[in-house]
N, C-alpha and C positions, 0 to 999 in steps of 0.2 A: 199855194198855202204859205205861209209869212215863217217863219222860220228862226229860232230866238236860239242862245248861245246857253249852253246847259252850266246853271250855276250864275248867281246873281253877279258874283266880280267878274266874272267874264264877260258884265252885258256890253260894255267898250270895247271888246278887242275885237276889232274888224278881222282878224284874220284868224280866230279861234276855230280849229277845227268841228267842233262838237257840239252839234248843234240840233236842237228838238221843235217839233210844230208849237205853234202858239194854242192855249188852250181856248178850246171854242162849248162852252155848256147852253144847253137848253132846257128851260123849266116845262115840264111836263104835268097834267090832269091837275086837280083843285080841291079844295077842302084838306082832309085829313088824308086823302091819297095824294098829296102833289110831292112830285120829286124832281130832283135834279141829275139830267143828263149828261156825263160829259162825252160830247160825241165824239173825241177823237182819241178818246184813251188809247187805244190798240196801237194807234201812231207813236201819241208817247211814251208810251209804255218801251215801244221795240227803241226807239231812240236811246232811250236810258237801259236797255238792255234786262230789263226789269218785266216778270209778271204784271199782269195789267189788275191781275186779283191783287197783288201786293199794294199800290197803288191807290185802288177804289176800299180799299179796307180800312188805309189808311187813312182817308177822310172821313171812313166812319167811326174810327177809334178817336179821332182828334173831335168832330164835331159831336160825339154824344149820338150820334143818329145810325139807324138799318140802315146798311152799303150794300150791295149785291153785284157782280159780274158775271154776265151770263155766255159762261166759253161757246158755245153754240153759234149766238147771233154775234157780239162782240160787243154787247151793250153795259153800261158801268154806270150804275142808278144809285144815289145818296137821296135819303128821306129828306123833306124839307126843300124849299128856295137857298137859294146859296147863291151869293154874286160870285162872280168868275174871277176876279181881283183876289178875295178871298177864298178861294179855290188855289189859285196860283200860288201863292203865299203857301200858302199848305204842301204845294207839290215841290217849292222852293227846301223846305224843312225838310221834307223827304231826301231830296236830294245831297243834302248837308247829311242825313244821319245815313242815307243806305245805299250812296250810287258813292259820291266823293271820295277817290284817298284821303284818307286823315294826314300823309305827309305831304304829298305833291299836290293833291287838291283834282287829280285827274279821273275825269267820271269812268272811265275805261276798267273799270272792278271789275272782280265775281265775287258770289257770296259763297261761304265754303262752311258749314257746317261742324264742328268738330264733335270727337266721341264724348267730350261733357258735355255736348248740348250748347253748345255757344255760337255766335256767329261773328265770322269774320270778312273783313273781306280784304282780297290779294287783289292786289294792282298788277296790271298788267307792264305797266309804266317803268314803274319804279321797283317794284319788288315787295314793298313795305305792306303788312300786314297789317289790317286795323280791325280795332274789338270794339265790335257795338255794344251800346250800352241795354243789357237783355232787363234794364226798369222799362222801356217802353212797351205796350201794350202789342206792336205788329206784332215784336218777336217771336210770343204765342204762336200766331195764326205763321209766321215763315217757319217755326221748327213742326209744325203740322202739315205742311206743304211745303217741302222742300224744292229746291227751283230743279231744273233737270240739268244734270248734269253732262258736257260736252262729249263726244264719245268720237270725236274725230281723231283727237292723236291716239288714243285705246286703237281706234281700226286701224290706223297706218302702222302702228307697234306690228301690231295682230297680222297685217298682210308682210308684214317685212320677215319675222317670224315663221311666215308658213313658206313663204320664198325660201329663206334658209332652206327649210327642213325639204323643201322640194328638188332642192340643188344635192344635198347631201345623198335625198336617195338616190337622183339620178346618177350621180357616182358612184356609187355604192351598186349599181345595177351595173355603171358601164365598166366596174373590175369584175364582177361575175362574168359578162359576159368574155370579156378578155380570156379568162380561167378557161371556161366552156371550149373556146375556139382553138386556146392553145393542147387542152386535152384532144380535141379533135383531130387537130393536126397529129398530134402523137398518135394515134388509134389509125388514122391515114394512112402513116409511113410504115406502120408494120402488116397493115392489112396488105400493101403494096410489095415489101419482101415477102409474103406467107404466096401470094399470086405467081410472082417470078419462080417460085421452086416448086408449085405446086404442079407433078407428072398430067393431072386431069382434072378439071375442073369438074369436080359434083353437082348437081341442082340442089336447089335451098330445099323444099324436099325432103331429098337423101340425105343430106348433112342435117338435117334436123332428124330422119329417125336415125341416123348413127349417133346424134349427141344422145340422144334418149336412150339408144342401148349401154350405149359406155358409160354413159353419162347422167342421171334421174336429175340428177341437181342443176344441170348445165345452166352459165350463166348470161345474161345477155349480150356479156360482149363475144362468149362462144358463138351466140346466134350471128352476130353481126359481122366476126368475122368469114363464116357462112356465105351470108349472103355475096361476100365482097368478091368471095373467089369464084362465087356464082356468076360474078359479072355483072349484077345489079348493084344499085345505090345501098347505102349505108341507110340506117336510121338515126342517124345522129344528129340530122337535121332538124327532126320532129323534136330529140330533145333540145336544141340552142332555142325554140320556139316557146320554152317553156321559161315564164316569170319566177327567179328563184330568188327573189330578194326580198327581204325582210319586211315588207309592206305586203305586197302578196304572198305571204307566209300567212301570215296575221288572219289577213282577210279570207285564206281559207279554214283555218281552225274557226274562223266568227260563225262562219256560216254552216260550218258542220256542228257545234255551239246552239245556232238559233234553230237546225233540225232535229234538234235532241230536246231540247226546252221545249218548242211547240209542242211535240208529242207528251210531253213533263204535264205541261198546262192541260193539254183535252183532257189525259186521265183526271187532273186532279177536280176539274170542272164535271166529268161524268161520274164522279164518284161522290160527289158534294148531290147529286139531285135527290137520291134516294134517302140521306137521311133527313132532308127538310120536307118530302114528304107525307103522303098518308100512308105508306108502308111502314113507316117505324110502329111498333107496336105500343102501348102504353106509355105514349108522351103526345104532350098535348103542343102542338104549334102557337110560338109566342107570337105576339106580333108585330109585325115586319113595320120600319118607319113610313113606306113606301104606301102603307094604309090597306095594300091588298090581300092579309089575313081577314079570316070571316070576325064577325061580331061588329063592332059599333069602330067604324072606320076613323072618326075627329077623333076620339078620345084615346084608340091606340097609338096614333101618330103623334098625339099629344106627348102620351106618356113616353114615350121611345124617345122622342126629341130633347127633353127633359134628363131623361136616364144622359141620355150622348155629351147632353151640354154641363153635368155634372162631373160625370167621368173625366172630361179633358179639363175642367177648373182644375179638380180636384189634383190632376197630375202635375197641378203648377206650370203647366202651361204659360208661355206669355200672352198677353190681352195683344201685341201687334199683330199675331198669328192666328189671332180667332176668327179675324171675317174669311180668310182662308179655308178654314176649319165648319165653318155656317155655310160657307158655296158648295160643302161636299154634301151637306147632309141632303135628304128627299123632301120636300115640302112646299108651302107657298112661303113668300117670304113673312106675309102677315104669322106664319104657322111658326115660323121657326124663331120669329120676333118674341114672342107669345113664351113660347117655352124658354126665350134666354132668360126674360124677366123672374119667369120663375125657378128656374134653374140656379141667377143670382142671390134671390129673397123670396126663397120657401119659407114660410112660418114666420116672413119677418110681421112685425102690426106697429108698434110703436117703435120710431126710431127709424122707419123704411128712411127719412132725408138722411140721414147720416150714414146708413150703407150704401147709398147711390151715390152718396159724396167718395167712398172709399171705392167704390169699384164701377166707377165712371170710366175711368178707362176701358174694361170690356164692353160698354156701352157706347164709346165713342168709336172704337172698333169695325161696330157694327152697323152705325149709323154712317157711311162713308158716301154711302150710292143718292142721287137725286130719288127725289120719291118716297127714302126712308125713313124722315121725320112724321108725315101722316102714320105710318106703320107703327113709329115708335109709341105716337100717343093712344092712338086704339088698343097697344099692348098695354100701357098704363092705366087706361081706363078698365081693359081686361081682369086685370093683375089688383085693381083695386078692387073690384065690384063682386069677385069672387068673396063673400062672408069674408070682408078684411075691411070692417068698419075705421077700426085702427090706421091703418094705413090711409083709406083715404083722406084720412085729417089731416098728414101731410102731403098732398099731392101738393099746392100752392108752392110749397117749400121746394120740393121734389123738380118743378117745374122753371123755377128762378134758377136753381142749380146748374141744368142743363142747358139754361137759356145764357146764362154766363158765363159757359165752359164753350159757346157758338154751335152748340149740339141739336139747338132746337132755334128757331127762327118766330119773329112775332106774328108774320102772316099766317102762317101753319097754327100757329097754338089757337088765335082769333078766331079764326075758319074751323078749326074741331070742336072749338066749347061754342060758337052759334049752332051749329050742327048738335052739339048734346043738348043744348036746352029747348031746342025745337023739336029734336027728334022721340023718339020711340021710347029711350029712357030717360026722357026730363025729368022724371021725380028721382033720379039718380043721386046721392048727397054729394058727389063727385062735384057735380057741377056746381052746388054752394061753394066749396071750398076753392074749387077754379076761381072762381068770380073776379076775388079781392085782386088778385094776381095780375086778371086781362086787365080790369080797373084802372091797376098801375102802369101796365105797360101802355094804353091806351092815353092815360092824360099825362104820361113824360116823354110822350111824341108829340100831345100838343102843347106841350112847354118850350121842346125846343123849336117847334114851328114858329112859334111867340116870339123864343129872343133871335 
């Protein structure tokens, strides 16, 4: 594979270290479906150290046209013919706004995120930080997709760290045990004179029921002394076998801890069955989101899902933490899609475009997973068709919005309104209002097919 020097002033220097595959595209299917391949993004991509979604985005944000990357297969498709000459050019400007130091010129960056939302990027090189200019249209789609961040020197911290702490307690063990040995030896040399002057040695035995007559309290080193003039072993050895440092302290309170809790937890679980029950007397069972209460199953999972997704708006909740908060709840995801919409714009009719403009965020949220823009639009169609004539007058509106926040994509929108106007509710007025919409999106992809 031919191999080019990353950054246009560099294409003369023989001896430039940095260097990326040459771009190799293939034009793909015909008519209104044909697109442009570029088959070896992945390659260039890792070259320039750069997402390959970053990349393919960016020919679609430059070119006017639907980009796609599909992390799965590795494949990076732009709508339309596109020569490869100008394809390159494009990945040239790329590299000028989002690989290059802006001081040294050295593609060797990272891009770094800061808490106002800016991007930068730190040279590895040099040190110099540089601020992208966040009027460009990726910057959007990079502070949505933040790149991952390195976590190699975090774990060498992190192992050097536990090293420490594992040095420490081993010392901290081996002056315990030092303590231990030298008490031992002390306890040693007196059981050793108590022997020497002792007229007759007792059996352990004897000396244990004379400590109990004299003695009710007797302590265990009475016992031990005992045993020594018995002429048998001490037990002091059982105790030097015993862990007395601060790590195994711990870890025994954890677990006398975790045998107190468990028992904590059954009661409080065996005592929760009986009031949700049929034994409570005069009260009636709500119903559960989970849909397994008696009566009309969709409609209480409805209602419950709705209640849930009110409650946490209302608590002001941030929208980052919502799809979080949507993977706890019970349902399908069409079901819980369903309830968000209504959850955001209960009672809205007139006006629904311009609350979807204000709380698009919890909607873009939600819309994170492959699969879930079908879902979104069946919600909308839902959301409309319920007596909200109103509303569906701005679904068109509603739709652009979403489609220019990158929330909704044009094969999906195309694919659901041929499906409504063939299907079961074609006389739907939804699908009027759709119409004008695909219209447009349809003949400003054969516009740019054109130029």
């Amino acid at each position: 594979m031919a191999l080019l020097n990353i950054g246009a002033g560099n294409k003369d220097d023989a001896f430039y270290r940095y260097k990326m595959p040459k771009m190799i595209t293939k034009i793909e299917g015909r008519g209104n479906g044909i697109k442009t391949n570029i088959v070896n993004m992945v390659d260039i991509a890792k070259a320039l150290a750069r997402p390959a979604a970053y990349t393919t985005k960016y020919f679609g944000c430059e070119l006017g046209a639907q980009s796609k990357f599909d992390e799965k297969t590795g494949t990076s498709h732009v709508n339309g013919a596109h020569d490869t000459a100008k394809l390159a050019g494009l990945l040239e400007n790329f590299i000028k706004k989002f690989v290059q130091c802006y001081g040294c010129g050295n593609p060797e960056t990272e891009i770094i995120i800061t808490k106002s939302q800016m991007i930068n990027l730190k040279c590895a090189a040099c040190g110099f930080v540089s601020e992208v200019d966040m009027r460009d249209k990726l910057t959007t789609f990079i502070l949505k997709n933040p790149p991952e961040t390195k976590k190699g020197s975090k774990d060498k911290k992190a192992m050097r760290r536990a090293e420490k702490e594992r040095l420490k307690e081993g010392e901290a063990a081996d002056e315990e045990l030092k303590k231990l040995k030298k008490e031992a030896a002390k306890k040693k040399g007196s059981a050793g004179s108590l022997k020497d002057t002792a007229p007759k040695a007792p059996s352990k035995k004897k000396s244990h029921h004379s400590d109990e007559d004299h003695s009710p309290s007797g302590s265990q080193e009475d016992d031990n002394e005992g045993a020594v003039a018995a002429g048998g072993e001490s037990d002091d050895d059982v105790e030097w076998q015993t862990d007395t440092s601060a790590a195994a302290a711990q870890q025994r309170i954890q677990e006398q801890l975790n045998a107190v809790t468990a028992s904590m937890v059954m009661l409080s679980a065996n005592e929760d069955k009986p009031k949700s029950g049929k034994n409570s007397p005069g009260r009636e069972d709500k119903p559960k989101v989970n849909g397994q209460a008696n009566g009309n199953k969709s409609a209480d999972v409805h209602v419950e899902l709705v209640d849930a997704i009110k409650d946490y708006i209302s608590q002001g909740s941030p929208a980052d933490k919502l799809k979080s908060f949507l993977e706890s709840l019970t349902g399908t995801a069409q079901e819980i899609t369903d309830a968000l919409l209504e959850a955001l714009f209960d009672g809205v009719g007139k006006g629904f475009s311009k609350e979807v403009v204000k709380k698009k965020n919890y909607i873009a949220a939600a819309v994170q997973e492959d699969g879930s823009q079908p879902t979104l639009l069946h919600a909308i169609e839902s959301f409309c068709g319920k007596a909200n004539p109103e509303a569906a007058k701005e679904v068109g509106l509603v739709l652009k919005e979403l489609y220019d926040n990158d929330m909704l994509e044009e094969e999906f929108i195309v694919e659901w309104y041929e499906k409504g106007v063939h299907g079961v509710n074609k006389s739907s007025p939804i699908w009027k209002n759709v119409k004008p919409f695909v219209d447009w999106l349809q003949s400003a992809e054969s516009e740019t097919e054109e130029e």
